[in-house]
N, C-alpha and C positions, 0 to 999 in steps of 0.2 A: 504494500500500500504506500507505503514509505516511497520507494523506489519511481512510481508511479505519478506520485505529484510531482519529486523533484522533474520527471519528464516533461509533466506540462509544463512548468515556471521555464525550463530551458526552452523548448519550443515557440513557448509565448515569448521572453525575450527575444527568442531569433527573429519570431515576425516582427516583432515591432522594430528590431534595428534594420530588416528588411524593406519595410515600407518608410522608415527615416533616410533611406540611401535611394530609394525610389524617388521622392518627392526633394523638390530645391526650390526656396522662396526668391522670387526677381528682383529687381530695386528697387518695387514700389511697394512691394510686399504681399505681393500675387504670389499662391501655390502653386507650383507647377507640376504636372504630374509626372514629367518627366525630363532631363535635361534638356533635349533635342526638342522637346515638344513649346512653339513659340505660340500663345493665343492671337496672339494680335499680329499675325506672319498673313503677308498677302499672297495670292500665286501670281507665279511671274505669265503675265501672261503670252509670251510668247512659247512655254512649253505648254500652254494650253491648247488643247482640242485639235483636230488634226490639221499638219501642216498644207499650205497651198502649193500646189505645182505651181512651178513658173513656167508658162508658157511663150516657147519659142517663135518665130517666127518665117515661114520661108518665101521671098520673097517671088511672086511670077508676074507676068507680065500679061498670060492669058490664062481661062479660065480650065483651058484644056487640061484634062487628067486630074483635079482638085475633090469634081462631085460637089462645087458651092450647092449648101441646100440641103442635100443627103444628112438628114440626123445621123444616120448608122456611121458614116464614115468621118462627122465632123468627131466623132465620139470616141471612134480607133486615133483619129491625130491628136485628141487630147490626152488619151491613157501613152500615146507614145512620148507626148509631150512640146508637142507644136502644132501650128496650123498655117494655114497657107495663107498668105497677105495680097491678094491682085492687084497690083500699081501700073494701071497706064506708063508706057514709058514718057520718061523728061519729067515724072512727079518728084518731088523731094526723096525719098529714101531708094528710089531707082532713076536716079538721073542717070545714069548711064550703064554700062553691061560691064564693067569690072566692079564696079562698086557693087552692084547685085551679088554677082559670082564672088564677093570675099567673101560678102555678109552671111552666103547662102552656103558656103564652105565653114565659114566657123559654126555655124546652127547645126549643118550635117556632121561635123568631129564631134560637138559635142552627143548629137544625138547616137553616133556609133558608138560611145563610151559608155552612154547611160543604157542603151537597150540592147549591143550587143553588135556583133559583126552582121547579123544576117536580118537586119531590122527594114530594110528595104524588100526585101523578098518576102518579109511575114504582111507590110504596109501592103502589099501588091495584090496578097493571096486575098486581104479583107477589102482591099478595092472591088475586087471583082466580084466576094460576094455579097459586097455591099449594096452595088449597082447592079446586080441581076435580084438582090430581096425586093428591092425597090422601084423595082423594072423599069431602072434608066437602060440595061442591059436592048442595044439595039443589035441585030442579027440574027 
């Protein structure tokens, strides 16, 4: 019997120096429950909610091969992560055919790093069945 309370009285002190090493008062004299744990801590919100893709741009001159229009296929250039831009030639970001062809070369390096060597061949395979779900599909 003896034996048995000193048990408890040990026990009960261990919790209570337990929950004294759990809990830290701040400097206003807020309990804390925990060191790490800040009540007044904001979220940053940039690791908030999911990030946005940046969407690229590639720059053409006609409207040929794009699909303007097509939901299906405006939907595969955004999961790949660009879309097509048509600028009349002589406009401001296609004044001329080199300047297109850099701009349209750094978009396209970037796009083979982000999605892979064969990201033009997969873009192709949903061209087509994007434009025959949709029966732009002529012939």
């Amino acid at each position: 019997m003896r034996l048995l309370s000193y048990q408890l009285i040990f026990v009960g002190l261990f919790l209570l120096c337990l929950k004294g090493l759990g809990q830290s008062i701040s400097e206003n004299g807020d309990i804390l429950s925990t060191q790490a744990t800040n009540p007044r801590a904001r979220p940053d919100a940039k690791k908030e909610g999911p990030k946005k893709k940046k969407i690229r741009y590639i720059i053409r001159s006609d409207s040929k091969g794009t699909l303007s229009g097509n939901k299906c296929f405006e939907e595969v250039t955004k999961k790949f992560g660009f879309e097509y831009l048509i600028v009349p030639e002589k406009m401001p970001p296609n004044r001329n055919g080199f300047s297109r062809f850099m701009h349209n070369f750094g978009v396209k390096t970037v796009l083979f790093f982000k999605n892979g060597p064969g990201w033009q061949i997969r873009l192709n395979k949903k061209y087509k069945q994007c434009r025959y779900q949709y029966g732009d599909f002529v012939g």
